[in-house]
Structures are given as structure tokens and as C-alpha cells.
C-alpha positions in Angstrom: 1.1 119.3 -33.1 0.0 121.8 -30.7 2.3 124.4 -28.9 2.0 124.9 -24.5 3.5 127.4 -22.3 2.8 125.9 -19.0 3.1 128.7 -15.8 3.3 126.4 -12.7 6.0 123.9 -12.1 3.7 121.9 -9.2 2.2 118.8 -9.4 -0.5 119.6 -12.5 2.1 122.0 -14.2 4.7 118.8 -14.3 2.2 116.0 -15.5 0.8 118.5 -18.5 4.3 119.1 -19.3 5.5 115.8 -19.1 2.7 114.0 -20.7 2.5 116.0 -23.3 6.0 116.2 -24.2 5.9 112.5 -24.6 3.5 112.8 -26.8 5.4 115.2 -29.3 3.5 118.3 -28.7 6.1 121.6 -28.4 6.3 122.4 -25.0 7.9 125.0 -22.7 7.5 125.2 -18.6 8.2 128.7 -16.7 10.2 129.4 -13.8 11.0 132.0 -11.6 14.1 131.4 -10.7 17.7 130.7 -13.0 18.6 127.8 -10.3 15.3 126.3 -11.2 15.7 126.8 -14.5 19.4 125.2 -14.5 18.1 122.2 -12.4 15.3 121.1 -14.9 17.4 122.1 -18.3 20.4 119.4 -16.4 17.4 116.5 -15.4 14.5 117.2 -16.9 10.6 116.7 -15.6 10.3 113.5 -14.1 6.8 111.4 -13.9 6.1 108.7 -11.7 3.1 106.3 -13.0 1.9 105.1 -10.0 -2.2 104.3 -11.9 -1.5 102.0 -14.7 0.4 99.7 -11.6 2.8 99.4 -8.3 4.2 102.7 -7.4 7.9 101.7 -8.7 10.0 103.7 -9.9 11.3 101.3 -12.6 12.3 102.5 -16.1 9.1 101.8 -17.4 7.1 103.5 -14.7 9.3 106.6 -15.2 8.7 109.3 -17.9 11.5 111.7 -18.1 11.2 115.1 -20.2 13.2 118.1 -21.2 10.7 121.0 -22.1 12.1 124.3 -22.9 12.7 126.1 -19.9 12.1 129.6 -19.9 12.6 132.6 -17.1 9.5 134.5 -16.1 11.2 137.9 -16.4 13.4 137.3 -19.9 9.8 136.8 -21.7 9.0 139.1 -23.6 6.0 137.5 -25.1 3.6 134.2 -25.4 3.1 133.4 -28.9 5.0 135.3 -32.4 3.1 137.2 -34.7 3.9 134.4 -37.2 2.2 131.7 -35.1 -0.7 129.9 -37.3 -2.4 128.1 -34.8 -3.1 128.4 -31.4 -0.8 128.5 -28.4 -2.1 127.6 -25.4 -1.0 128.7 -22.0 -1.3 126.4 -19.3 -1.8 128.2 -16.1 -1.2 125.5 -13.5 -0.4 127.7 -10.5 -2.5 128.3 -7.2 -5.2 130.5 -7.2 -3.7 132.6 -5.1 -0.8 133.2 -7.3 -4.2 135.0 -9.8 -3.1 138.7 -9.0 -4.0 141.7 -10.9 -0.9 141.9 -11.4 0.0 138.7 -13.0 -3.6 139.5 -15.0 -1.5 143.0 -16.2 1.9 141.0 -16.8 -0.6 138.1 -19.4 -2.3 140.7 -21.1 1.0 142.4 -22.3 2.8 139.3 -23.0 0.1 138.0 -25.3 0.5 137.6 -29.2 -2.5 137.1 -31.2 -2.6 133.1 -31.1 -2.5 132.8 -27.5 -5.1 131.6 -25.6 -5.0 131.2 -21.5 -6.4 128.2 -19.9 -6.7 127.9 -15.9 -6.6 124.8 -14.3 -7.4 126.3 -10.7 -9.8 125.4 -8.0 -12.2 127.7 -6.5 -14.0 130.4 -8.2 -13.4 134.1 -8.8 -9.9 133.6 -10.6 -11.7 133.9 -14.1 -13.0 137.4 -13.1 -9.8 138.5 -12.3 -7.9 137.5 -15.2 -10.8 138.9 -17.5 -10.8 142.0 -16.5 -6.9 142.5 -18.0 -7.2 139.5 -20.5 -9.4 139.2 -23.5 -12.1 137.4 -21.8 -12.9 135.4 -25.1 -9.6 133.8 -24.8 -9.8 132.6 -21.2 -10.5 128.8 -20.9 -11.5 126.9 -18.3 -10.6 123.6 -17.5 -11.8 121.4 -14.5 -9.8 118.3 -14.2 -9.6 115.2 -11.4 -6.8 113.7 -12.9 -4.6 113.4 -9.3 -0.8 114.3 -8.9 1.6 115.2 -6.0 5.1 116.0 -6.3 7.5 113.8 -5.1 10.6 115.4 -5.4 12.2 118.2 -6.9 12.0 118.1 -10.4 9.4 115.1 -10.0 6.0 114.4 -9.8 4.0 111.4 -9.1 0.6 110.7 -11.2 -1.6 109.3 -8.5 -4.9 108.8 -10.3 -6.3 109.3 -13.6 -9.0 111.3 -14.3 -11.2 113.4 -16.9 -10.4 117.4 -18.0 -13.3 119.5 -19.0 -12.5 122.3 -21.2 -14.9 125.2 -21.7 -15.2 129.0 -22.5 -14.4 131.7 -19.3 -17.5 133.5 -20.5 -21.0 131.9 -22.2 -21.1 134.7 -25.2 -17.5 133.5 -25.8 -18.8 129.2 -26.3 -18.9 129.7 -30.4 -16.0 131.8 -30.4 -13.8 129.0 -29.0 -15.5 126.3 -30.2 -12.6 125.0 -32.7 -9.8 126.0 -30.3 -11.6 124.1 -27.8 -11.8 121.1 -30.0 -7.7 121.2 -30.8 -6.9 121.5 -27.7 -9.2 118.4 -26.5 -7.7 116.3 -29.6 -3.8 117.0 -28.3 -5.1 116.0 -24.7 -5.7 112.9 -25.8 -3.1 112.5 -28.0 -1.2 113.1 -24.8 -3.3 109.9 -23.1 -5.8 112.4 -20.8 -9.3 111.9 -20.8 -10.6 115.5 -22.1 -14.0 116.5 -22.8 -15.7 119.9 -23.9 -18.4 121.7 -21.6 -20.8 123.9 -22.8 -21.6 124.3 -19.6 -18.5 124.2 -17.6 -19.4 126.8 -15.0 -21.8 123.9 -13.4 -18.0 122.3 -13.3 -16.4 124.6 -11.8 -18.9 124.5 -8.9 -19.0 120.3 -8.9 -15.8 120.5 -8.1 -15.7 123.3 -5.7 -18.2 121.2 -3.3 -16.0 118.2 -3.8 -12.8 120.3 -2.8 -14.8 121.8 0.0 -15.5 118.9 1.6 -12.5 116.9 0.9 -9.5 119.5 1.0 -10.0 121.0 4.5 -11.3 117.7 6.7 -7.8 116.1 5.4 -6.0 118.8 6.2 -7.4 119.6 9.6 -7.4 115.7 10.6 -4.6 114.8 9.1 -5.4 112.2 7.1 -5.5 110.7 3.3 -8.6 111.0 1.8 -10.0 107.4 1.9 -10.0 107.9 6.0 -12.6 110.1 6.1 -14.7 107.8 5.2 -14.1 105.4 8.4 -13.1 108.2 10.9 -15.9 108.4 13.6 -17.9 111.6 12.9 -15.6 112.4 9.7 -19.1 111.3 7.9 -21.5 113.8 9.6 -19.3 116.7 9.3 -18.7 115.6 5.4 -22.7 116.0 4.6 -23.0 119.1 6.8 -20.4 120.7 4.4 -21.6 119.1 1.3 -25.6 120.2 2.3 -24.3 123.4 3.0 -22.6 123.5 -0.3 -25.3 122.7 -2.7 -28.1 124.9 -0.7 -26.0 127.8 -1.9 -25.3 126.6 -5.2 -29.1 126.0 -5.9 -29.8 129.6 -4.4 -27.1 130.7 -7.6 -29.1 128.7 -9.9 -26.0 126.5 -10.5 -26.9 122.9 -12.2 -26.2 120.4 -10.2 -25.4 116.6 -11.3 -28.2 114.5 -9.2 -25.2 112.4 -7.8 -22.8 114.4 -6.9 -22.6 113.2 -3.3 -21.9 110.0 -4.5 -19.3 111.5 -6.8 -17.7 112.6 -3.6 -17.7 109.5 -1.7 -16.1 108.0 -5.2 -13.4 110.3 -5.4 -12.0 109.5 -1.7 -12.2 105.9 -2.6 -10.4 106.5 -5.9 -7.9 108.3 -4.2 -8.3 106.5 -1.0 -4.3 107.2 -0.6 -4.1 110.5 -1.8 -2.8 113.6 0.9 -4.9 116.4 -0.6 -2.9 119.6 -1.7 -4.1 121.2 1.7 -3.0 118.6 3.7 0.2 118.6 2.0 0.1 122.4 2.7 -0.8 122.4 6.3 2.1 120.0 7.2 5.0 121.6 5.0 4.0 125.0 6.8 2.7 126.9 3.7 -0.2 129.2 3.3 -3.9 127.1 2.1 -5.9 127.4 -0.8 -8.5 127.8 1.9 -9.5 131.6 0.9 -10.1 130.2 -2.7 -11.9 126.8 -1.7 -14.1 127.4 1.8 -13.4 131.3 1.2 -15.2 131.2 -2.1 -18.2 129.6 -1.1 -18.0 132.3 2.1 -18.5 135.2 -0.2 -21.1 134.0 -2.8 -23.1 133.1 0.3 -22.3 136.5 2.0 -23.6 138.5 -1.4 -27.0 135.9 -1.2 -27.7 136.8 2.7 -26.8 132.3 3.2 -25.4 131.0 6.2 -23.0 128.5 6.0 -22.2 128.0 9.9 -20.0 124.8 8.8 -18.0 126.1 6.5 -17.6 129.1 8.4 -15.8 127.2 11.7 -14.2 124.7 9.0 -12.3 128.3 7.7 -11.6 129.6 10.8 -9.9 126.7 11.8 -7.6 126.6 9.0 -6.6 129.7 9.2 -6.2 129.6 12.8 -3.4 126.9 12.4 -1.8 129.0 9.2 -1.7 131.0 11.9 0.4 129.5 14.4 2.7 127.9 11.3 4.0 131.6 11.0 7.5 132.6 12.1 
């Protein structure tokens, strides 16, 4: 069975680690904190299935886990030298949290089996880490499975979905090709719907569009993402960003599904009762991924000489009401 270190005890971080727990694999979660750390070794992960049927919480609906719990300063390394297949680190925190510094603290802290996989949105993460990781062990991994947490210690599975896994860098595809495959194989043997790419960058950006349209118009109407479809003028300002969006994306010569705006309209059906993570932000008071969602797409276009004037007042607005949320 396969061995994960997941970074990030959110929403993602607790349905990896739960899932595949249950499924036999050897799992530890990180933590910052010992209270954190006492909390989950006393109850454990909790996961609600709220796909397979009613949002219950009924013993069957509940998966309770008890991954190792380790503190973030008391390791001293991912992986020992006596490891004989891979170890997978699951980083399931916000982009933001992608410092140089947490790039410096990975790169020490890695043994010779470990390989880092990113499950964050936006781009420019993947640079940072390279350039203090070995960028032939950086995955990628683009998922719509959909979670929220519920609770302390518990997190709701709102939607299934499919992972893509791929290589950070495209000189690094055949390096990582049988890693890639293992870690696909104990996916599914956890019950996820995982798929290589060989072209996952083209993922990356598929999903960035979707986000970018999506993430921000929820948060800044304040609404669950099946409503923008029926909000008066939610529509128009929904294929202003999305034009907007693949225009630059063309300009990068980034491939492009044919469908993708039908992709879009899918996923806010499919998760028609979903309060996107910026939403959920926005109202609890905390800071946006909206520098690595809109803020992303804001630079690439600024290197090209591309205007994106909707995007542009989307951002401002955002930050604007991070803004007032300060004390």
C-alpha cells in the first residue's frame, strides 16, 4: 500500500486523508499546532458522504479516521532512507500558504522517496516550489472532487469528481511515469476517480477559467454556485469573464477543451448547492485566494500586453471588501 504525508487539514486535506485511510493506505496529516494535534489524535478525521445520498449524518454516511498526527516543527524529515517505494506528500493547503519559505523548509525535509504533489488552484505555485524542490519530483494534480468542512475535525464530501495527476515540468513526464501510475492505482483503491495527464498544464488552466468565473461571482453576490445561473445579469458577467479568460489562454498557446464553457455551466449544476471556498472566505472574514485565481490570470496577461477589464474590476472588488473585513 502506498504511504501519504498530507500538509493541509481543510477540506481536500481531510477527504485525502480520510478516504484513504479507509482504504488501508499509511497515512499521516500535519498540524501546526499541539491543540490540533491533541483534538484529532482524541476524535479522529470525520467525513460526511453527502454524494452517494441525503446529507445525514448516520453511521453509514460517516467515515471516521485516525491518521498519524504529526507537528510541523518536530519533523525532522518526509520519508527514511530505508523507504522502498514512494512517499507521497499531499500538499492540500492554499496557494498562498506556497512561500519560499515553506519551498526551503520541503526541500530540507525531503528523503530520497519523497515525491510532492500540489493540489492548488491557480498557477505560479509550481514555479515557486521548483525553484527549492527537485522539480522532477513535483506533481501536479487537478481535481473537481468537491468538499467543505463542516466542523472542526470534519469535513463534508459534497460532490465527486476526477483527479488528474501529471509531471510539474514536461522533461520530467518519463521520469515520473511509474510513480504517476502508483499513485493513480492507490487513488482508486481509495474510491477517487484519478487519471494521468500528459498534458496537465492544459489542466491546470481548465480549471483556472472555471475558478475564475465561479469563485469570485459567488463570493461577491453571495450566493451558491447553482444561482448564478438564474441571477439576472449573473450570466453576462459569467461569459465576459470566461471570454476574457480563454482569449489569454489562446494568446499562451494553452490547449483548450472545445467545451469548456459547457464544462462550466455543468460544474454549477453539479454543485448547484455548493458555497465556493471564496464565498466561504468572504463571509468568515479571512483573506481570498483571489491573488492566486483572478490575480494569476492578471499577471500572465500583464507579461502578454492583454487586457482583461473584467477581471480587473472583479479583483478590485474583492479585495476592496478583504479590505473593509480588516480589524
Amino acid at each position: 500500500m502506498g504511504r501519504f504525508t498530507v500538509i493541509g487539514a481543510g477540506a481536500l486535506g481531510t477527504l485525502f486523508a480520510v478516504k484513504l485511510s479507509e482504504a488501508g493506505h499509511e497515512v499521516e496529516i500535519v498540524v501546526r499546532r499541539a491543540e490540533r494535534r491533541a483534538e484529532m489524535e482524541a476524535a479522529g478525521l470525520r467525513l460526511i458522504d453527502a454524494v452517494s445520498g441525503p446529507e445525514e449524518k448516520s453511521a453509514r454516511a460517516v467515515i471516521t479516521a485516525f491518521p498519524r498526527v504529526c507537528l510541523w516543527d518536530e519533523m525532522e524529515a518526509f520519508g527514511g532512507e530505508d523507504e522502498s517505494g514512494p512517499h507521497f506528500i499531499l500538499l492540500a493547503v492554499k496557494q498562498s500558504a506556497i512561500t519560499r519559505e515553506l519551498g526551503l523548509e520541503l526541500g530540507r525535509r525531503m528523503g530520497p522517496s519523497v515525491w510532492i504533489v500540489c493540489l492548488q488552484n491557480g498557477i505560479g505555485h509550481l514555479e515557486t516550489l521548483a525553484a527549492h524542490v527537485p522539480a522532477e519530483r513535483l506533481l501536479a494534480a487537478v481535481t473537481t472532487e468537491g468538499a467543505m468542512i463542516s466542523s472542526a475535525g470534519e469535513a463534508v464530501h459534497t460532490g465527486s469528481g476526477t483527479t488528474w495527476i501529471g509531471a510539474a515540468r514536461d522533461e520530467a513526464v518519463e521520469f515520473s511515469e511509474i510513480v504517476q501510475k502508483n499513485l493513480v492505482y492507490w487513488l482508486q483503491l481509495a474510491g477517487f476517480s484519478a487519471s494521468m495527464s500528459k498534458n496537465i498544464s492544459s489542466r491546470i488552466w481548465q480549471k483556472l477559467l472555471i475558478n475564475a468565473v465561479i469563485n469570485p461571482l459567488t463570493a461577491l453576490l453571495r450566493v451558491p454556485n447553482g444561482e448564478l445561473l438564474c441571477l439576472p445579469g449573473a450570466g453576462e458577467l459569467m461569459r465576459a469573464l470566461y471570454e476574457e479568460g480563454v482569449a489569454l489562454a489562446r494568446a499562451l498557446d494553452i490547449r483548450l477543451e472545445p467545451d469548456l464553457w459547457e464544462q462550466l455551466l455543468e460544474v454549477c449544476r453539479r454543485t448547484a448547492n455548493n458555497r465556493s471556498s471564496m464565498l466561504q472566505d468572504m463571509t468568515a472574514g479571512r483573506a481570498t485566494e483571489i491573488d492566486a485565481i483572478t490575480g494569476g490570470l492578471l499577471r500572465e496577461a500583464g507579461r502578454s500586453g492583454i487586457a482583461l477589464p473584467t477581471h480587473l474590476t472583479v479583483y478590485r472588488l474583492i479585495k476592496a471588501v478583504e479590505a473593509g473585513h480588516r480589524p
